[in-house]
Every structure is written in C-alpha cells, then in structure tokens.
C-alpha positions as CSV (number, residue, x, y, z in Angstrom):
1,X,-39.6,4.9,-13.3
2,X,-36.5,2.5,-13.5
3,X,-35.8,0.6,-10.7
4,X,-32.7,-2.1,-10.1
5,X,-31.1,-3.8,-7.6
6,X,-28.0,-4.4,-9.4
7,X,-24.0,-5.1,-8.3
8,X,-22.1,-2.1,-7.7
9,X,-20.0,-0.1,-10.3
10,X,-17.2,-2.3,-9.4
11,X,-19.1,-5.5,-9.5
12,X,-17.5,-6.5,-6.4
13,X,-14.4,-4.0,-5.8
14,X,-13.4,-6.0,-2.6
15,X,-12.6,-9.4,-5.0
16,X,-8.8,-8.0,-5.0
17,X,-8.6,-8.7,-1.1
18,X,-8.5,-12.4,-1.7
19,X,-6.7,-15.3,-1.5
20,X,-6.7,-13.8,1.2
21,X,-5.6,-10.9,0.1
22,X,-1.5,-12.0,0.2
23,X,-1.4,-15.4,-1.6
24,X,-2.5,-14.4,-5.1
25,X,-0.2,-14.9,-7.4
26,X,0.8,-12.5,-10.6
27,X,-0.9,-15.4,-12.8
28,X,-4.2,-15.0,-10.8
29,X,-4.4,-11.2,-10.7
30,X,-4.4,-11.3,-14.5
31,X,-7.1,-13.8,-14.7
32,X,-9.4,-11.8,-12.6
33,X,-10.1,-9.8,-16.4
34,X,-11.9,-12.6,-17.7
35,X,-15.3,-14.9,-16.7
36,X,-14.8,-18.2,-17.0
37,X,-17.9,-20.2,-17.2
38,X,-18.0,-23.6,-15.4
39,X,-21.5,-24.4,-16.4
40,X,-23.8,-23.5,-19.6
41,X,-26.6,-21.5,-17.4
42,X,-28.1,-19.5,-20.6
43,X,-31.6,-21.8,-20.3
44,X,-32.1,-20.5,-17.1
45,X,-31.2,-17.2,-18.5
46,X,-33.4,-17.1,-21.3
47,X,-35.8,-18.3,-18.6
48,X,-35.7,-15.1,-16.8
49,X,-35.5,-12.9,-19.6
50,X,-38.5,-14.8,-21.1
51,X,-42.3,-13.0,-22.6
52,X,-43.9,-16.1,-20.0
53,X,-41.6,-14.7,-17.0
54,X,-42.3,-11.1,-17.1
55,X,-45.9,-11.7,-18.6
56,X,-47.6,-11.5,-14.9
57,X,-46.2,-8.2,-14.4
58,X,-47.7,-6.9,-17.8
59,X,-43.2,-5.3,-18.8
60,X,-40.5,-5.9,-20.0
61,X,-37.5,-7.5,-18.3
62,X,-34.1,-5.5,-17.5
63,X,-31.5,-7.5,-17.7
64,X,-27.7,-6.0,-14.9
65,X,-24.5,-8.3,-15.6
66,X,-21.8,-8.2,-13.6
67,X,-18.7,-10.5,-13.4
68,X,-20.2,-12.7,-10.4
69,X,-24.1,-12.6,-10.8
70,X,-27.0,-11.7,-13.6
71,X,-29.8,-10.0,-12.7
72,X,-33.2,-9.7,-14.2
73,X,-35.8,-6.9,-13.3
74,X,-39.5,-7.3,-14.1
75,X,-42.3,-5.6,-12.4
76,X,-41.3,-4.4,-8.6
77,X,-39.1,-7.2,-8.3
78,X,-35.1,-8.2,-9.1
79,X,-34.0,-11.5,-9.5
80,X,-30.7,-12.7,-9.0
81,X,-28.6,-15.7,-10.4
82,X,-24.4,-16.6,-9.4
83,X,-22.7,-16.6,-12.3
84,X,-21.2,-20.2,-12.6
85,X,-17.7,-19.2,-12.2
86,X,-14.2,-19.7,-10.3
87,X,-11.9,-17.1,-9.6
88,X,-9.4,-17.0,-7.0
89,X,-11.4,-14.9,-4.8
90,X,-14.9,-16.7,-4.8
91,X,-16.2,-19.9,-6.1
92,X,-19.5,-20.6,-7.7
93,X,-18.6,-23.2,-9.6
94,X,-21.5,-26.5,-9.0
95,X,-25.2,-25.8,-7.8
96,X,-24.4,-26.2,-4.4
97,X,-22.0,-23.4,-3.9
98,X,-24.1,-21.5,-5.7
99,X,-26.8,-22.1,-3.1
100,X,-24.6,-21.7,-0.4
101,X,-23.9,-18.2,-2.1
102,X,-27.3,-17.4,-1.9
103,X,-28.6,-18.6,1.2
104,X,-25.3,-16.5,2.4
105,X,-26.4,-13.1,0.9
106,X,-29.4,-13.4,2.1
107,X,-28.2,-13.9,5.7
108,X,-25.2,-10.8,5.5
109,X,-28.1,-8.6,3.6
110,X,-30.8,-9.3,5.4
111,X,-28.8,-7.6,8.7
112,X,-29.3,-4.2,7.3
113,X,-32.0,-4.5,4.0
114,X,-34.1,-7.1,5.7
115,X,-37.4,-6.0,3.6
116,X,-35.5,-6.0,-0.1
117,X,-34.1,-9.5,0.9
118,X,-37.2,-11.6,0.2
119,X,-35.8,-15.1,-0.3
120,X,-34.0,-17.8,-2.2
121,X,-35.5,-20.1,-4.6
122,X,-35.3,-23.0,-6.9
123,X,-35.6,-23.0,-10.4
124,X,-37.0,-26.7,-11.6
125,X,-38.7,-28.1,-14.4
126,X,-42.0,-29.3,-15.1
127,X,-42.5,-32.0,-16.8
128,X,-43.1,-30.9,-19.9
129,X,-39.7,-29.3,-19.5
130,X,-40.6,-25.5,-18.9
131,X,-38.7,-24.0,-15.9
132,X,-40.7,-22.4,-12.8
133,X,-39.3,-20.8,-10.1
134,X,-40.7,-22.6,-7.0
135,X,-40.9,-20.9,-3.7
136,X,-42.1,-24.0,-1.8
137,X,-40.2,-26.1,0.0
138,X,-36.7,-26.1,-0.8
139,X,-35.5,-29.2,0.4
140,X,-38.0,-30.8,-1.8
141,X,-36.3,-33.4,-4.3
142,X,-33.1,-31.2,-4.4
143,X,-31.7,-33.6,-6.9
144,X,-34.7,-31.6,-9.3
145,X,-33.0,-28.4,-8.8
146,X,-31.7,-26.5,-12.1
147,X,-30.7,-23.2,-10.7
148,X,-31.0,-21.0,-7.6
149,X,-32.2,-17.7,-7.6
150,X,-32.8,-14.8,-4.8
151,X,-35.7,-12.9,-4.9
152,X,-35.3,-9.0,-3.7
153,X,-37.3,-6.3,-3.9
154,X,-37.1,-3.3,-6.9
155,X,-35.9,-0.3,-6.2
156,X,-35.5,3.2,-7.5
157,X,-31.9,3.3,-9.2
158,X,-31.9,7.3,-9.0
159,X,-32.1,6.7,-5.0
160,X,-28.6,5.0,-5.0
161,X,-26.4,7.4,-3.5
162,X,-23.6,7.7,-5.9
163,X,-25.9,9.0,-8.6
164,X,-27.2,11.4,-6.1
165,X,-24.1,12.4,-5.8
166,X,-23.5,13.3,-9.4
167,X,-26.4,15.1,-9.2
168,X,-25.2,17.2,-5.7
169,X,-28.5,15.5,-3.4
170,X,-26.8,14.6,-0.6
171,X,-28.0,17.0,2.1
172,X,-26.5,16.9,5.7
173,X,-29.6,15.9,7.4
174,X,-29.3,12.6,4.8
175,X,-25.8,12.1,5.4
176,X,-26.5,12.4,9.0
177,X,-28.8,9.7,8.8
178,X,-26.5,7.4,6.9
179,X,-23.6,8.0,9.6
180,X,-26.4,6.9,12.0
181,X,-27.4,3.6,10.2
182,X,-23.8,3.0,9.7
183,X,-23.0,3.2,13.2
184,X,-26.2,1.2,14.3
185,X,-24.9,-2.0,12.1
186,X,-21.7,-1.7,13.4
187,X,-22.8,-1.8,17.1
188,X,-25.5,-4.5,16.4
189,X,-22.8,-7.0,15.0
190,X,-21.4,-9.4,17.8
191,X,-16.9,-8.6,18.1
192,X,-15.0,-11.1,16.7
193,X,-14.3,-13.9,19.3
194,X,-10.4,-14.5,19.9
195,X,-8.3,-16.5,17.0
196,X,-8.0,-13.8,14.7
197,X,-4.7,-11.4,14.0
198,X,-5.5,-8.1,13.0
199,X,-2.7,-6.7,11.9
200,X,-1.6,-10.1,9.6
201,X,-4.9,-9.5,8.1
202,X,-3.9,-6.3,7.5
203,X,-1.0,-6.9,5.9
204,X,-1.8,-9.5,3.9
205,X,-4.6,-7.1,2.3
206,X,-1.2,-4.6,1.7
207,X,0.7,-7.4,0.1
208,X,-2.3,-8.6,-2.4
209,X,-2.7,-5.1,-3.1
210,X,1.4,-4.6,-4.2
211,X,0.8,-8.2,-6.1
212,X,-1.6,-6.6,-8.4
213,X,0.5,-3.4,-8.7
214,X,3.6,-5.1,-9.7
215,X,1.0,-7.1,-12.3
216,X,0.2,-3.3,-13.9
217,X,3.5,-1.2,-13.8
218,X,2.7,0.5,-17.2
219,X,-0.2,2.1,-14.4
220,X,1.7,2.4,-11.4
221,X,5.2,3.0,-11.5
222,X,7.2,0.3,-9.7
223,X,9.1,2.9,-7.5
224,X,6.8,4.4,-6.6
225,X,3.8,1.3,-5.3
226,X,6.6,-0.3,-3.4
227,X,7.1,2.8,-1.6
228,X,3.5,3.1,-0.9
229,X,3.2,-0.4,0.3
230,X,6.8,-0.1,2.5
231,X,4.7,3.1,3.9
232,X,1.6,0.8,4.6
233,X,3.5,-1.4,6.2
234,X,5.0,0.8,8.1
235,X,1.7,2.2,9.6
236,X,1.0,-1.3,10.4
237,X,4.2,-2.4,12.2
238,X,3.7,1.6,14.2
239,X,0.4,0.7,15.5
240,X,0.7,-3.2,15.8
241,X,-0.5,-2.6,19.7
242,X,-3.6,-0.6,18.6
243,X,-4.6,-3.3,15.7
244,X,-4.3,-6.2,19.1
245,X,-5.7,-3.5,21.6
246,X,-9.0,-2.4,18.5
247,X,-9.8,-6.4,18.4
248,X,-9.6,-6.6,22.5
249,X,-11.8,-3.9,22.6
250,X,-14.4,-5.8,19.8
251,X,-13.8,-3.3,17.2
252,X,-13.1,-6.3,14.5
253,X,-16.6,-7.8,13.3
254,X,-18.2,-9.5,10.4
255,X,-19.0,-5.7,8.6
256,X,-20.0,-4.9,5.5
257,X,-16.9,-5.2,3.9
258,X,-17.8,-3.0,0.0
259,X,-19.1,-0.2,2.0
260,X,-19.3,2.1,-1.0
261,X,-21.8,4.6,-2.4
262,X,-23.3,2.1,-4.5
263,X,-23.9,-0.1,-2.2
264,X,-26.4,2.5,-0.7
265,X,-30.3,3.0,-1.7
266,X,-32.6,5.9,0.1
267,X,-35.8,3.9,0.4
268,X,-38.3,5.6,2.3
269,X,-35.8,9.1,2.9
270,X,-33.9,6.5,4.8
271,X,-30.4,5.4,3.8
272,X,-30.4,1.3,3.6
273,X,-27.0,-0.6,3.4
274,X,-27.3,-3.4,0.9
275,X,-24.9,-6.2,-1.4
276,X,-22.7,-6.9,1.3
277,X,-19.9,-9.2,0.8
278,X,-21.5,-12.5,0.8
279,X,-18.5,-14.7,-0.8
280,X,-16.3,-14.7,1.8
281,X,-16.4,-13.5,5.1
282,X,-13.2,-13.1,5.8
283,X,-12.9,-10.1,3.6
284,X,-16.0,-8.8,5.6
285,X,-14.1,-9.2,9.1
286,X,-12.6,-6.1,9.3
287,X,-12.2,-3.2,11.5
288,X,-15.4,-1.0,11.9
289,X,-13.4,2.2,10.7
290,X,-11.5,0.5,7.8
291,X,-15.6,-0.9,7.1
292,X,-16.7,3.0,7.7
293,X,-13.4,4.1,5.2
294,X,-14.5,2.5,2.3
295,X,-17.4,5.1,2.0
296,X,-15.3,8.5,3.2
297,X,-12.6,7.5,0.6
298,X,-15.6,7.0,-2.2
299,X,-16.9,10.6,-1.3
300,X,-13.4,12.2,-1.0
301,X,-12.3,10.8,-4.1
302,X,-15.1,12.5,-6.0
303,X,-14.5,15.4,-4.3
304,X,-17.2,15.4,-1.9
305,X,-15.2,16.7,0.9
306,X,-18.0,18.5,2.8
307,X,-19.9,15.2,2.4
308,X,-16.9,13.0,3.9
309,X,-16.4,15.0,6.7
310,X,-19.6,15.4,7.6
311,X,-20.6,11.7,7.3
312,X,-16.8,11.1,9.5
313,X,-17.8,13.8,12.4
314,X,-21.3,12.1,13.2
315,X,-20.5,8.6,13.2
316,X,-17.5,9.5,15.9
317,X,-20.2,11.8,17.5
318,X,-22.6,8.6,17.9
319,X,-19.4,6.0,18.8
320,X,-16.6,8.1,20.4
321,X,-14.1,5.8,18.8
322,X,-11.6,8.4,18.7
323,X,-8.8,5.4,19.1
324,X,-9.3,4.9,15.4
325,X,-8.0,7.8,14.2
326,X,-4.6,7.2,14.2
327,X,-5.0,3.8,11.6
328,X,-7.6,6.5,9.4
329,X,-5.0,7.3,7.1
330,X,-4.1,4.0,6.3
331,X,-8.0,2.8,5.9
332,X,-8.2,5.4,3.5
333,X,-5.1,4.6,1.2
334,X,-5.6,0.8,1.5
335,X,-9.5,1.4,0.4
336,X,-8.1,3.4,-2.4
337,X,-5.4,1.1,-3.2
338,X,-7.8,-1.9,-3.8
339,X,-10.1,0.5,-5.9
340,X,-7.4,1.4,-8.2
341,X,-6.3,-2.1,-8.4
342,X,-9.8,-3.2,-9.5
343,X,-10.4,-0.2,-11.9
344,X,-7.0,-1.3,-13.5
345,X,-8.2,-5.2,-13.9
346,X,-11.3,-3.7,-15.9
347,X,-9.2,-1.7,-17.9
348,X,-10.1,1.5,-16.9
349,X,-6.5,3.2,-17.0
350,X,-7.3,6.9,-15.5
351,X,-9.6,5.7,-13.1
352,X,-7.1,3.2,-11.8
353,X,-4.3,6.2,-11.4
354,X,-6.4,8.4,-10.1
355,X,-7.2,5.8,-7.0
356,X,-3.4,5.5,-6.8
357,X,-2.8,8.9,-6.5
358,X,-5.4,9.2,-4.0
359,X,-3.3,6.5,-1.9
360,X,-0.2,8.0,-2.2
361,X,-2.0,11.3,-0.9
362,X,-4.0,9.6,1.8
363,X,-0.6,8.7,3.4
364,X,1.0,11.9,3.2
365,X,1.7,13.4,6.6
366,X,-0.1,16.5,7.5
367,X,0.9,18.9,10.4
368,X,-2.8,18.9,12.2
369,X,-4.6,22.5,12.8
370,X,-6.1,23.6,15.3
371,X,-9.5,26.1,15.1
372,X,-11.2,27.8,17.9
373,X,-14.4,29.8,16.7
374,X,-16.3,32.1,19.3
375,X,-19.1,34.3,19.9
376,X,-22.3,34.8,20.9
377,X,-25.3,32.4,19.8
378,X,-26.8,33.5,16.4
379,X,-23.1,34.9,15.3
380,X,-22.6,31.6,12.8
381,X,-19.9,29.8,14.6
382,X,-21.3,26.1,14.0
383,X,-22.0,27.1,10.5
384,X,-18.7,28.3,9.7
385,X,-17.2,25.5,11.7
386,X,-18.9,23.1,9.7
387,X,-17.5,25.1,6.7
388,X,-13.7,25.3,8.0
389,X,-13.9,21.0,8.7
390,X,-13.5,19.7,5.0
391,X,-10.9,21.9,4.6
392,X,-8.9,21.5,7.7
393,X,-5.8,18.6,8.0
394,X,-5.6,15.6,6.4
395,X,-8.3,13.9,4.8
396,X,-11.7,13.7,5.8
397,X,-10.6,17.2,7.5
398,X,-10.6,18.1,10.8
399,X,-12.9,16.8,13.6
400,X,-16.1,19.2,14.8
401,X,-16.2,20.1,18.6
402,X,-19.5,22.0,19.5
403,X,-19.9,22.7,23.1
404,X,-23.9,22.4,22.9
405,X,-23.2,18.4,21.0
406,X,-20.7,18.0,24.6
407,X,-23.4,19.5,26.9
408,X,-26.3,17.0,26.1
409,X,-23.6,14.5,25.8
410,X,-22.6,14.5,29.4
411,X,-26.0,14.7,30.4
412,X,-26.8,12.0,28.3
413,X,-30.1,13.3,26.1
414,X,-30.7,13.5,22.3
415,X,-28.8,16.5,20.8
416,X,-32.4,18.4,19.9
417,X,-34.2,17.6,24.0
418,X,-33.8,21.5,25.0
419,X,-32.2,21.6,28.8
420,X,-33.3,23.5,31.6
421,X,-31.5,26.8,32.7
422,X,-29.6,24.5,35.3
423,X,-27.6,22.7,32.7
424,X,-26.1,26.3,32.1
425,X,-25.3,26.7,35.6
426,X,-21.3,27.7,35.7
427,X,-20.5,24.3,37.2
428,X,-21.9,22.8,34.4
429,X,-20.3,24.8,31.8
430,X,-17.1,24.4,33.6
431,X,-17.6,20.9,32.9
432,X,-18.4,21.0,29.2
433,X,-15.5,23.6,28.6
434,X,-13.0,21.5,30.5
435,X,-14.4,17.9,28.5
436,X,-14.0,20.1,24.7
437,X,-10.3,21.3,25.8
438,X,-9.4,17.4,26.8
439,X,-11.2,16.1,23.4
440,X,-9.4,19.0,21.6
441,X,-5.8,17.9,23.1
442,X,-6.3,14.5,22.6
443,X,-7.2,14.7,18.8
444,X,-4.8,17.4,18.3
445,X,-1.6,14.5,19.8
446,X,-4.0,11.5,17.4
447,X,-2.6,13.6,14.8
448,X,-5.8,15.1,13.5
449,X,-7.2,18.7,13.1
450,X,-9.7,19.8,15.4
451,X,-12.5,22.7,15.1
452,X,-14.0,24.3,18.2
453,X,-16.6,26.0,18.0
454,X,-18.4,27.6,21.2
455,X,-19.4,30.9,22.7
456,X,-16.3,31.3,24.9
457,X,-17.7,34.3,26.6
458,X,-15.4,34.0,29.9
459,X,-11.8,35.6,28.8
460,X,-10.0,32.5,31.1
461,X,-11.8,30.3,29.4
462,X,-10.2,31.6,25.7
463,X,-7.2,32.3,27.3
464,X,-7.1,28.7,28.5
465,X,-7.6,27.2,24.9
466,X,-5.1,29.3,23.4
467,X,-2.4,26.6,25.4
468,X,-4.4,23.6,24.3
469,X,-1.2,22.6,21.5
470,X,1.3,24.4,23.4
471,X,2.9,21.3,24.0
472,X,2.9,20.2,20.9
473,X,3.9,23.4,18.9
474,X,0.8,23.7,17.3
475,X,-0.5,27.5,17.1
476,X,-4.3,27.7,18.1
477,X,-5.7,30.0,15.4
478,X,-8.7,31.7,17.7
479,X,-11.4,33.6,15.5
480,X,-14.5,36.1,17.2
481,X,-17.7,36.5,15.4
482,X,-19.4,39.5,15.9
483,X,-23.2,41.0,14.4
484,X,-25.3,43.3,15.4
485,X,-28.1,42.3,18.4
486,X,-31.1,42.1,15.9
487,X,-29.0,39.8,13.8
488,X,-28.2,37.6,16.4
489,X,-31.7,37.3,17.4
490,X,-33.5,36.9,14.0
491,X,-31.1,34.1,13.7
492,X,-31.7,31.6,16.6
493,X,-35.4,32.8,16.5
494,X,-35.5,30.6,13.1
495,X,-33.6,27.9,14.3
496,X,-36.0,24.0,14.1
497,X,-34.9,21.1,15.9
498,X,-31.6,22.4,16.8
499,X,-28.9,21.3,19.5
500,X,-28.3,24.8,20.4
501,X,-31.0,26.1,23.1
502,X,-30.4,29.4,22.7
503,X,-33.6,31.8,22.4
504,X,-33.7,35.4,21.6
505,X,-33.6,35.5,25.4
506,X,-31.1,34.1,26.2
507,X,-29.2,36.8,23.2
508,X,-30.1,39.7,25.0
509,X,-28.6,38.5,28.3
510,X,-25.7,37.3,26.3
511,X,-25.6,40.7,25.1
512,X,-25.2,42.6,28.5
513,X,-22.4,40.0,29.4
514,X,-18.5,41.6,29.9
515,X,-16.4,39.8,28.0
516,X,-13.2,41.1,29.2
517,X,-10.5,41.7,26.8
518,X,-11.2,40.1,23.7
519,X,-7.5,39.5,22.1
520,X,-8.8,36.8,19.5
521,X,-8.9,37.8,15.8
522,X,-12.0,39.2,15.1
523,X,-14.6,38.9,12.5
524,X,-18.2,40.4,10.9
525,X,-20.3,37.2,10.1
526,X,-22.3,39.4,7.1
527,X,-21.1,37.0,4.6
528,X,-22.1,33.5,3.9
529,X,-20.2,30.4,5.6
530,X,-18.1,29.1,2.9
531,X,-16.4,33.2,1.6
532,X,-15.7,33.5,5.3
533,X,-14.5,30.0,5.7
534,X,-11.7,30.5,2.6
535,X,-10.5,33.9,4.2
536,X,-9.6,31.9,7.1
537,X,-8.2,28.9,5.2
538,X,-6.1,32.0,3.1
539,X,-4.8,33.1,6.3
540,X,-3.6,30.1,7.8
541,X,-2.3,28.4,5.0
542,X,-0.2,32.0,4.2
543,X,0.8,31.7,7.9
544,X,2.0,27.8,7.1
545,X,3.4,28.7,4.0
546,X,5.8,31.3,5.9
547,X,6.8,28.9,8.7
C-alpha cells in the first residue's frame, strides 16, 4: 500500500495571494515559474534518499517534490525538507528561516493533524562526516546544524479526498463529518484581535489576482479579467459594512488558508485537515467562509455539486452563520480566481481557463428559488430535498430547511436524540413552522435559494408559506408527495439514526389527519429522488424561461 504525505496538487495554490496579495509586481508573477535555489541542499538529499536511511525500515524511499519542500517516504513515515528558495511570497532562503518554517508548520498543523505532526529535527554530522537526523535536543550546538527536517506520520494516499473523489467515495455521512471538523477548527481558533482591515485585505487579494491576469492575457482575455476584478471590487465596496461588522463579530481568524481537497486525508473514517499555510500567516487570516470556500469551489469545479452543497448546508447547520452568505459569491470566484492564476504559472493552459470561467460564473447573478416540499413522513420529502439543493440558485445551490433539523434545534439536542410526544405538542410545532418561514424569508432577501422541506399537514400553515417571497416577487413553487399507507410505513420503519422521529405510529395517525384543501402541486413519490428531482427542475426552469 502507498502512503504519502505530500504538498498538494498545486504545491501551494495560495502563493499567488502574496506580497500580500496587491504589491507583486508583473516581473514577480513571472518568476513564480521557476525555483531558484539559494543553497546546494542535494547532500542532505541524497541523505534521505540513501540505502543507510531507509535500511531500518527494510524499503525503498519515495521521493514528492514540490516547488517549496521535498519529501522523502520510507517505512510508515514522511520526511520533509524547505526547499532553499526565495520567491516573493515566502522565503526559505538561510537555515534559520527554514527552521522557523518548520517549527511554524508544525504549530498551524498540529491544530487539526496533531498525531501526523510528530516533530522537527536536525540533521548534523558525525564526525566522520555521515549525516544523522538527531531528535535530541535541538538547541544543542546549533552552529552544528546542516539541515532541518519535520518528521510526520505516513499515510494512505488513496484516503486523500480528491482521489476519492475521482473515484465517486465521498458519501454524505463522510462529507457530513468533514463539514463538522471544518466547523470545529474554525470555532476552536481565537478572532482576530482589532488592527486588521478586512475588506483592504480583500482587495488586495483581488488586485494580486488582476496582476497575474494581466501577466497571462494570451489565457484570459484583458476585457474580460478587468471586468471580473471591477465586479469583485464591486462586491467588496457593496458589503464594506459586513467585511467591518464579520471581523466585529470574530469571524476573521488565523484559518487554514489552502483549504482544498488535497489538503484532506480520511485517517481512521475520519476526515483530518492537514498542510496548512505555514509561510505566512497573513494569507491564513481570512474569513471562516472564504477559509470554508476554498473547498466548495474545489468540489463544484469538478462537478461535485451534490457534494458542495451538502458539505455548505451542514456546516451552516452547525454555525448559523447565515450573515455570510451574501460575500459567498465572491469567496467562491476569488478562490477560483487564484486557482486559475496558479494553474496558469505551471503552465497548465485549460486548467487555468477553466478556473476563470468558473469565476466569471461564480459572479453571475442568479434570481434565488424558492422550494416548499410536503407530505406525510415516509413520502421522500428530505430525500428529494436533498436532491432539488445542488440544483437550486446559484452556486453551492440552495440552502436545506427541514423542520425535524429546526425542532431539535430549538430544543437544543443532537439531531438523532428522539423527543417526547410533547415536543409535537401544536405550540411547539407552531414554533418550529414559524422559526423555518423567518429562516426561509431571510435567506430568500440574502439572495440565496432555499428548500423546505416538512410535513405541512395544517392547510394555514401551507397557505402561509405560499406568501413567504411575496415581497420580494419570488413565486414559492409548493410540491405534495403522496404514497400509499404501507409505503409510508415500510419506509420510516427502516429508517437508523435519523433526525425524523416518526414511527409507523405515528403514519397511521398521520394518515387519519384532514388536510383540508390541498391546492399544492401534487406528486407520486414511486420514483427514485434524483428522476423526480429533474421533473421539478424541468418545470421551474420552463416556468423561468417563460417569464
């Protein structure tokens, strides 16, 4: 089995944020294609990539290059040296920025990989000039010191998430799970203390990003980037009092900052976050969301839509920052901006217009739409919900409102604790019906699509949603999902570790309930999710089409 703990694809696709990100001049963007090495390291390469390193580990050492580091993989571990070179984005050019480096990754890593991290070591010499790698005292007779290396743990390659991707692994529960870490390393980093502008940041990352698309016109056509980047900045100077009011609020921290699929290993059938930027931590001191962006716009841009959206609608589930959404769009362009702007410095044309069309699109007004999904429990309305989201709006697709995820949330217990017949009392459905409308207007005036998905078995309640956009001209589109009573009950009697408490039960009551007039469109769940999902999409996007 192969195991690595290599760079990602990009080898560092955040570099193009530096100087920081505005001051780079056309000059620097094109040396950013080369390495440049300050210092001959190749002993200390063929040191590592000696028979007498690998020899206690009884294999052969794999050797990972990448335009900042070198790493060597022997047995179940991976060793990593800084390259020693200078660009205008990082600089490991003498022994003790390299070490600095080091020490540095191994603090930002250790925050959410703390058991790959294992430590940083010295290289020296014996005296009969062979090279060791001490993991003694460091301090000891620095002036000895050859190189610096960080020991990490080995791990299985196949387990990094964007080659299980390629091969279609990524199952909700998993993504679930990464929305969750995600979220957890966000809330466990301290806010940003005062001193910091948010929105010059910002535009500084916009302007290094136009420096580097002026540098490769032949790739992006001149008209059109500085539109893109006039757009950007746009967004910016719109929402200058929510860039101040997200940093009052301690939404700018020290994140991750190359939040990316291959930054990501399942060790364990858990998701672990690792190479965080370590060179600069500026570039890491961003806003959670544009952290949290970087991996939506690497799933969306392979056409993992599902994935994205589904990854986008827990973490707001676990954070309720909802105040984001307005600056999403831009997060997602800007991410795709830098990684077009990278894939162009390596040379790889389509890849580097493909990013660009992806920012162009990312900025691209969409109206929002607006889904309300009923029926009784065991008709499918969470699945096809969860179907509709990807599709829905503007990318990563509309947001996912399920009144059983609202219930437990205002009584404040984990979505799969089952409640007692008093939390479905009709005050306290009142209450969750009344908090999904609110969440559904509010998201629906942010500018995003919204999907609602519920029983809605009291006509005034369905009634009531069908005004929810009134005021904003948005038409509710209101589905009813129907199946016969043994259906419905073979259905929620298979249901494990779900948020709905329904039982068969509680269907055959449901089933005796009067409904009232039911004026919403209505629908036979007998086919799967997704076929009923795209007659839906057909007939609102026929509907927009004839607007």
């Amino acid at each position: 089995m192969k195991f690595s703990a290599s760079h990602s694809r990009d080898e560092r696709s955040n570099y193009a944020h530096s100087a920081v990100a505005g001051n780079a001049s056309r000059k620097a963007c094109g040396e950013l294609k080369n390495t440049h090495r300050m210092e001959d390291q190749s002993e200390v390469e063929e040191f590592l990539a000696s028979t007498a390193f690998c020899q206690p580990w009884g294999s052969d050492v794999e050797r990972i290059d990448t335009h900042a580091a070198v790493v060597f993989l022997v047995g179940d571990r991976a060793y990593k040296i800084k390259r020693a070179v200078k660009y205008p984005y990082l600089d490991f050019s003498t022994l003790p920025r390299r070490h600095a480096a080091c020490l540095h990754e191994l603090e930002v890593n250790r925050r959410t990989a703390p058991a790959l991290y294992l430590g940083v070591w010295a290289i020296r010499r014996r005296a009969n000039g062979q090279l060791y790698i001490d993991r003694g005292d460091a301090d000891q007779d620095p002036s000895a010191v050859v190189e610096w290396v960080i020991e990490m743990i080995r791990f299985d390659r196949e387990k990094m998430l964007d080659r299980m991707v390629a091969r279609h692994e990524l199952n909700d529960a998993l993504l679930k799970d990464l929305a969750e870490a995600i979220a957890a390393f966000h809330g466990s980093v301290d806010p940003l203390a005062t001193g910091f502008d948010n929105a010059k940041s910002f535009r500084a990352i916009i302007h290094g990003n136009d420096l580097a698309f002026d540098e490769y016109q032949s790739l992006f056509p001149r008209e059109q980037s500085l539109d893109l980047t006039a757009k950007s900045l746009a967004v910016v100077e719109a929402h200058a009092s929510l860039f101040a009011e997200r940093q009052e609020r301690g939404k700018v921290r020290h994140c991750h900052g190359d939040l990316h699929l291959a930054n990501i290993v399942i060790i364990d059938q858990k998701p672990v976050l690792f190479d965080a930027i370590e060179f600069d931590d500026r570039i890491a001191t961003v806003d959670v969301f544009y952290d949290l962006a970087f991996l939506i716009m690497d799933l969306w841009e392979r056409g993992c839509r599902r994935e994205a959206n589904v990854v986008f609608n827990r973490y707001l589930a676990i954070t309720g920052d909802y105040s984001a959404l307005p600056l999403l769009p831009l997060f997602l362009s800007v991410r795709a901006s830098v990684r077009a702007k990278v894939s162009a410095a390596q040379g790889r044309s389509e890849e580097a217009t493909t990013y660009f069309c992806h920012a162009v699109r990312f900025l691209t007004r969409v109206q929002p739409t607006c889904i309300a999904v009923g029926g009784l429990s065991g008709s499918g309305k969470s699945c096809l919900a969860r179907a509709l989201a990807p599709e829905l709006g503007a990318a990563p697709g509309a947001i996912h409102l399920n009144s059983d995820v609202i219930r437990k949330e205002l009584i404040g217990v984990a979505e799969t604790q089952r409640l007692p017949r008093s939390a479905y009392s009709e005050w306290a459905s009142a209450q969750v019906y009344e908090v999904l409308e609110k969440r559904a207007r509010d998201i629906l005036k942010l500018g995003c699509s919204v999907v609602v998905d519920a029983v809605f078995s009291v006509q005034a309640k369905r009634r009531s949603f069908e005004t929810v956009a009134s005021d904003m001209s948005i038409r509710p589109w209101c589905f009813w999902l129907s199946a016969p009573g043994d259906v419905l009950k073979s259905r929620v009697a298979v249901r494990r570790n779900d948020v709905s408490d329904a039982t068969q039960k509680i269907v055959e009551l449901q089933l005796g309930y009067n409904l009232g007039e039911v004026s919403w469109q209505r629908i036979e769940s007998n086919a799967e999710p997704d076929i009923l999902a795209r007659r839906i999409l057909d007939s609102v996007r026929n509907d927009h089409c004839g607007a």
